[in-house]
Structure formats: C-alpha cells, structure tokens
C-alpha positions in Angstrom: 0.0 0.0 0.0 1.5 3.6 -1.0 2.0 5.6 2.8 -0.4 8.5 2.6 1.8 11.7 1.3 3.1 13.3 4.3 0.8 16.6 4.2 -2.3 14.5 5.1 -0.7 12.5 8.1 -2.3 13.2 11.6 -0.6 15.7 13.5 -2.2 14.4 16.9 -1.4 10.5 17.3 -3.1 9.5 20.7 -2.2 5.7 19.9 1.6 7.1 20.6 0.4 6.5 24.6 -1.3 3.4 24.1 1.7 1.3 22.5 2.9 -0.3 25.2 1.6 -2.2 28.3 4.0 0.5 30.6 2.6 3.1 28.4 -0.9 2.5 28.8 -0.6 1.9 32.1 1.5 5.3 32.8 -1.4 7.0 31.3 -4.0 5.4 32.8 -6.2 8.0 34.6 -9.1 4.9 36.5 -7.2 3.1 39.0 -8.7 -0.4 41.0 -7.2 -2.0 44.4 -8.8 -4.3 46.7 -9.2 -1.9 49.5 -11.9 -0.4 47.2 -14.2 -3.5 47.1 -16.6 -4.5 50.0 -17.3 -8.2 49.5 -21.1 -9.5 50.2 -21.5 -12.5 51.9 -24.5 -14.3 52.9 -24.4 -16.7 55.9 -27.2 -18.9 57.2 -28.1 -20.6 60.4 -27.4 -24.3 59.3 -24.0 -26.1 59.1 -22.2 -26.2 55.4 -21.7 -24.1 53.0 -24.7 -24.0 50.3 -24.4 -23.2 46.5 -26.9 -20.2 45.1 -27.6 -22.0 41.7 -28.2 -18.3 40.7 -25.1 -16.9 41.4 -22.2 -19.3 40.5 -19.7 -19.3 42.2 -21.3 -17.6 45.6 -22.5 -19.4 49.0 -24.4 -19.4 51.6 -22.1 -20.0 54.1 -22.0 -21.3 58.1 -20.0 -19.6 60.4 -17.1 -22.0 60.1 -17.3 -21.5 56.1 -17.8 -17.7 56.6 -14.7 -17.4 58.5 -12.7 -19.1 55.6 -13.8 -16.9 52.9 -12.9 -13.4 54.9 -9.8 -15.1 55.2 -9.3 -15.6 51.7 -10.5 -11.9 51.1 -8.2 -10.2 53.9 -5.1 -12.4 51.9 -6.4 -10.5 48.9 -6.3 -7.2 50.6 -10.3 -6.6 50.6 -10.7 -4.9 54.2 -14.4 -4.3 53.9 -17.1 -7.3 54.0 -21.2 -6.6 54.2 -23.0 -9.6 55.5 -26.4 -10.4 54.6 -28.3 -12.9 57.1 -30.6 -15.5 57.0 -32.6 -17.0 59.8 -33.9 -20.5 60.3 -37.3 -18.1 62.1 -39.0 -15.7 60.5 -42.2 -13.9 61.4 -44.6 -10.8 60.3 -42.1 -8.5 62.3 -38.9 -9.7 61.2 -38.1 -10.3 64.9 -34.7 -12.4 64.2 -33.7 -9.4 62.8 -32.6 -7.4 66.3 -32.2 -11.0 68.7 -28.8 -10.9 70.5 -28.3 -14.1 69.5 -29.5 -13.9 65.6 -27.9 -15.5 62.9 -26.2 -11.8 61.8 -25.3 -10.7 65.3 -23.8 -13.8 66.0 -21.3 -13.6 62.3 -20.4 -9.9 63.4 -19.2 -11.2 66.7 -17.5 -14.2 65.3 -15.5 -11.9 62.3 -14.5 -9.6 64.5 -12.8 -11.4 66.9 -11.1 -12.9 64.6 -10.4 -10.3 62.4 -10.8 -7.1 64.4 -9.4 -4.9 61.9 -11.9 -5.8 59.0 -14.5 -3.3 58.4 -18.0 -5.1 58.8 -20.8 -3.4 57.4 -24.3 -4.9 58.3 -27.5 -5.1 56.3 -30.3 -3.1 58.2 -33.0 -4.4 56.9 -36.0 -6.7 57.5 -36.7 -8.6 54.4 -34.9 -11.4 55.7 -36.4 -12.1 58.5 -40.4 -11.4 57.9 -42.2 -14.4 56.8 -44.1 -12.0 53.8 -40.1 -11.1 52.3 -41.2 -7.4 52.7 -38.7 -4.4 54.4 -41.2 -3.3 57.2 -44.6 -4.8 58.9 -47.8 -4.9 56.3 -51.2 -3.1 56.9 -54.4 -3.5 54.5 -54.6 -0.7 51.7 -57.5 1.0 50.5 -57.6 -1.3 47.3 -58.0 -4.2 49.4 -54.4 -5.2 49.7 -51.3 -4.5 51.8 -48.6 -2.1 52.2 -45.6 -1.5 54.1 -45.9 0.6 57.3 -43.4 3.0 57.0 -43.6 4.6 60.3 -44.2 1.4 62.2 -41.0 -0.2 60.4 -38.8 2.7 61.5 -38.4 1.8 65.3 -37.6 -2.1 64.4 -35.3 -1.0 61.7 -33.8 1.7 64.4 -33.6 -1.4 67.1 -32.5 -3.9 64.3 -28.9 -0.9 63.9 -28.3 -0.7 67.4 -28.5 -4.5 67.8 -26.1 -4.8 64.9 -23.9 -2.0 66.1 -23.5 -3.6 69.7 -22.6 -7.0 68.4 -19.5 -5.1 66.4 -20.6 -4.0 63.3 -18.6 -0.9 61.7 -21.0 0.2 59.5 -24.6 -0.1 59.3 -26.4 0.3 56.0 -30.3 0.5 56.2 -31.8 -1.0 52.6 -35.6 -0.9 53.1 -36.5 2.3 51.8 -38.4 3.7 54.5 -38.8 7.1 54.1 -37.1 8.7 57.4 -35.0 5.4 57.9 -31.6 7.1 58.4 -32.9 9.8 60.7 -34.7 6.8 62.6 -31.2 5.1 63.4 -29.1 8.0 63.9 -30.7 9.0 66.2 -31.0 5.7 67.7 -27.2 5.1 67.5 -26.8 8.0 68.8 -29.1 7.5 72.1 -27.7 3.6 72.5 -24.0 5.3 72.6 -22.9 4.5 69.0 -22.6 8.2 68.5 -19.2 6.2 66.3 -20.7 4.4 63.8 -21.1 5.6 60.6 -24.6 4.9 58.9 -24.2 3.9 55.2 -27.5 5.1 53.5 -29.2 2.8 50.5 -29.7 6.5 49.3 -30.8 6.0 45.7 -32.3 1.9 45.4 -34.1 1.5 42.7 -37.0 -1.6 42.3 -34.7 -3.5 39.8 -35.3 -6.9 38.1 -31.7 -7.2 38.8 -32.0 -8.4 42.0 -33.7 -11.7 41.2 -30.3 -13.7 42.1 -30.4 -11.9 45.4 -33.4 -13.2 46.0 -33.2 -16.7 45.8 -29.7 -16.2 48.0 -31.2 -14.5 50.9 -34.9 -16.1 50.5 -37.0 -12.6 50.8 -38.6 -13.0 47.8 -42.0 -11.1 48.4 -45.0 -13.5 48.7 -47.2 -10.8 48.6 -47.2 -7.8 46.1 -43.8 -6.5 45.1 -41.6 -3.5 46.2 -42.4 -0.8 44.0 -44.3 1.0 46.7 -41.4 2.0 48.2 -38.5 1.3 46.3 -37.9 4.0 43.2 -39.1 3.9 39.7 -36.8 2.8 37.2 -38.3 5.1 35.0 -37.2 8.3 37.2 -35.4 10.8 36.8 -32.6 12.8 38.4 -35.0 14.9 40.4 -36.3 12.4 42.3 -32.8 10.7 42.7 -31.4 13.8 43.8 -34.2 14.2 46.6 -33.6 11.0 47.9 -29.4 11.6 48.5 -30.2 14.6 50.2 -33.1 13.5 52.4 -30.4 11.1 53.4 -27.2 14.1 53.9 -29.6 15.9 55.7 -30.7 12.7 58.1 -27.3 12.4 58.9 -25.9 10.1 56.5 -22.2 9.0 56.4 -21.9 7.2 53.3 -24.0 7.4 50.0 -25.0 4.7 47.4 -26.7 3.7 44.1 -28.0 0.4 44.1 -28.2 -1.2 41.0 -25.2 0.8 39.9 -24.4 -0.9 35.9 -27.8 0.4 34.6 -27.8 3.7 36.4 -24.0 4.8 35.8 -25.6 8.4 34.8 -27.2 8.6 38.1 -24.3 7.7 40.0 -22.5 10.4 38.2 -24.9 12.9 38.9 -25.1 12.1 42.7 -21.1 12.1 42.3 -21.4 15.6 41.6 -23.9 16.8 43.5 -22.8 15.8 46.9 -19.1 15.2 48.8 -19.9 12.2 50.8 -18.0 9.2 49.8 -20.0 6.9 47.1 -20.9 3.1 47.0 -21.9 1.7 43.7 -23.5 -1.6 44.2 -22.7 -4.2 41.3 -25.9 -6.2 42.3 -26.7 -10.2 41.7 -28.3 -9.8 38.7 -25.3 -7.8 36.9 -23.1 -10.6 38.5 -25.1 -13.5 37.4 -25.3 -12.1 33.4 -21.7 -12.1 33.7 -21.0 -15.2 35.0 -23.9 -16.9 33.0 -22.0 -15.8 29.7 -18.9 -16.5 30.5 -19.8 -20.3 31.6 -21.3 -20.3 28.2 -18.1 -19.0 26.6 -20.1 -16.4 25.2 -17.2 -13.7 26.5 -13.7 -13.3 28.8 -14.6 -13.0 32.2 -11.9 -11.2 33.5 -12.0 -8.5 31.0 -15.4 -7.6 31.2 -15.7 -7.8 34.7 -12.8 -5.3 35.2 -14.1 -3.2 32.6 -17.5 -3.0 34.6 -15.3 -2.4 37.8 -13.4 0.8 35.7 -16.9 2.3 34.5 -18.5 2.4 38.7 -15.3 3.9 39.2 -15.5 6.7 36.4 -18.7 7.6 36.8 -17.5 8.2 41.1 -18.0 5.3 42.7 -15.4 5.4 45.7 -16.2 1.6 46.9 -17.4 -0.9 45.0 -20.2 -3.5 46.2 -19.5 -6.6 44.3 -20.1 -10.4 44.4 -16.4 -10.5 41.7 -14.2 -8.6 44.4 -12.6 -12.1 45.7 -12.3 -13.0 41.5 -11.1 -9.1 40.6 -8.9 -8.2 43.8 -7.0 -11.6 42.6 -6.7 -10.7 39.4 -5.3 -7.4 40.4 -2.4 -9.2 42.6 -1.6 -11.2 39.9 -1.0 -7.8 37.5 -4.1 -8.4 35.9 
C-alpha cells in the first residue's frame, strides 16, 4: 500500500500512549485496588456451606465457612465485607432481625474477633427475617391489599442498627427504603452510645429486576405484592434521585449509594457531583449473574469484562465498589491483571 503523502498524516497521534503495556498503564487515569471492594456475603443458620444455583460461584455460608472466605478476602487485601443474614425463624415482624443471638449478630461477633481490623458493614433491613419477604410490617390498603408501614417499620429498623452496632458491626447500611429510615437510626445510635458508627444510606435503590439472584440467595422473595411501593421507579429521573441523596445528607448520612449501579451509571454520576460524601456503587446479583452466566457459556472473557464493569463504577465516582467479583477481581489485580 503507498504511505499516505506526508501533508495529510495526523498531526495528533493518541495511539503514541497506548503502545505499550508500561505506556498504557503510565497514562492510565481509572485506577482499582482491593481496599476499594466490599465483599457481600450471605451466611445462614445451618452447618455447610450451600451453592446459590443463581449466582455461580457464591454461598451461603456457616459460620465456620464464613470465616474461611474473609480469610481468603483479607489475603487479597479486601478490608471491607457486608453480610447479609438468614434466619432458620422468621415472622410478620422480622423479629430475628434485632435478637442478640441472631444468625447476623452472631457472624459480626465471630468476624470480629477474629479479624478485628476488618471493616463489617451490616445489612439493616428486614426482608430477611419477615415471613411476607417485605422491608417493614404490612397493613391493608385502600384497594384491598397490603402495604408496608413506613412509620411502624422505623423503630424495628432503628432497634435492628443498634443490635447490629452492639454486636460489632462498623457500618450499618439501612436498605428498606423507608422514608425517614436514616434519621430513625441516627438518632438511635446515637441514644444507645454509637454516636461512632457511621450509617451507610441505601440513598438511591431502585425496584430492579436485577435483583432476582439476590433473591433466591437470601430467600426474601415477596410472597405478597412486590416493592415498587417503596423502592424507586426505574423510569425516574434525576429529580427524584437527587431528593432522595439529600433526604439522606440531611438525616445524617455518612456514606452514599446507588443500588443497581451498571444500569444507572448516569445517576451515579450525577449524585457524584452533587454531593461530597464518599459513594458506594453496588454491582448487584443480577449484573453478576449475566456475567457469570456468559462467560460459563463462553459467550465472553470474564476477567475483561468484569474489570471493565469495575473501571466504568469507578468513572462515573464510585469510591467503593459493592461486588459479588471482588474475591475474582482483587485476585486478578495481585496477579497484575
């Protein structure tokens, strides 16, 4: 082929930084480590570890089990874990929830001893525990159905922190979507003596088909209704997004986070620069599971799209990462990807 006469040549070769492996990696302007993930992890009141046939690769562990895998993730330098619980009990008021001796009281306690440095965040929810798979108590509607009671769900939810925050817990993250939920445990916290611990707010959670997986994993699938009630509209805007951060801020929220995060990368950039708080981007189960589920079927690299997921949270602002790939992608990062 004859070279293009020098007059036309590009005067602006980007390609010149992208040449090398050292190169590309000089330039690069989105960085990853470990320390940014916070692993989920589910454990469950039985003995063995449990496959989710939804999530490959992810368990439902016992204590013993439990222990193992936060050892595996502190050897890959993950310092933050957020456990999920599941009760053999559960009942209309999600009453396991809060026990001193709950299945999630009892992991905090256990993880902490034996890794007191770790950063536990806990779950505050009650979907777990109430025998109907919803976040808060039900009450007949005026069509003849049910609804969550927001205001009756705000002290258990409160208790359910404190309880959480007294067996060890770091963090606590409320997930229900209660309106006033954050202001509810603050102040709680606050009373009990936990003035301390910081109060990571679900701030933006939209009612996603994504978290089917999840479902299945932590068995609060709702038997009645669903949670669009209360959980946001995918079909919102930023307005409403926007509202909800800084109901949060002003409730006295320490930490901020967009929950699914893959299909709502332009809300987390907007929430990114609207408020200073540090930002969580939840990779939830079903963004997992499509992953996994393609890669099994050799459909694409899973390393490469994962961390290319990973890179985009982290563009759009995310400063932690919620994923079910941080023990896959923090190993991956060791190794010098």
């Amino acid at each position: 082929m004859t070279p293009l006469p020098t007059s036309s040549a590009p005067t602006a070769r980007p390609r010149r930084l992208r040449r090398t492996p050292a190169l590309r990696a000089l330039t690069r302007e989105t960085h990853l480590t470990p320390e940014m993930f916070i692993l989920p992890l589910f454990v469950h009141e039985g003995e063995g570890n449990q496959q989710i046939s939804t999530m490959p690769g992810v368990l439902r562990h016992d204590l013993p089990g439990l222990l193992d895998t936060v050892q595996e993730a502190a050897n890959l330098g993950i310092q933050t874990i957020v456990l999920f619980g599941i009760p053999d009990h559960k009942d209309a008021l999600g009453s396991e929830s809060r026990a001193e001796e709950g299945v999630i009281q009892r992991a905090i306690r256990r993880v902490k001893e034996k890794f007191p440095t770790l950063t536990v965040i806990a779950d505050t929810c009650l979907c777990e525990y109430t025998d109907h798979g919803h976040c808060g108590p039900l009450i007949p509607d005026s069509a003849g159905g049910w609804t969550v009671d927001n205001d009756a769900a705000l002290p258990l939810l409160a208790q359910t922190a404190v309880s959480q925050a007294r067996a060890g817990a770091d963090i606590v993250a409320p997930s229900a979507m209660m309106d006033g939920q954050v202001g509810a445990i603050r102040a709680a916290l606050d009373k009990a003596g936990f003035d301390h611990i910081p109060v990571m707010a679900y701030a933006v959670k939209y009612a996603s088909g994504y978290y089917g997986p999840f479902r299945e994993a932590a068995g609060s699938t709702p038997s009645i209704g669903d949670r669009a009630s209360y959980q946001m509209n995918p079909a919102g805007g930023y307005r409403e997004a926007l509202r909800e951060a800084q109901l949060d801020v002003d409730e006295g929220a320490d930490f901020l986070m967009v929950k699914p995060a893959l299909a709502y990368l332009d809300v987390l950039r907007v929430v990114r620069d609207h408020f200073d708080l540090p930002l969580v981007a939840y990779n939830v189960s079903g963004e997992y599971a499509m992953v996994k589920a393609a890669a099994l079927a050799g459909m694409l690299d899973e390393k490469r799209t994962v961390m290319e997921t990973l890179y985009a949270f982290r563009r759009a602002g995310a400063d932690a990462i919620m994923t079910y790939h941080a023990l896959d992608a923090a190993r991956w990062i060791k190794e010098g990807l």
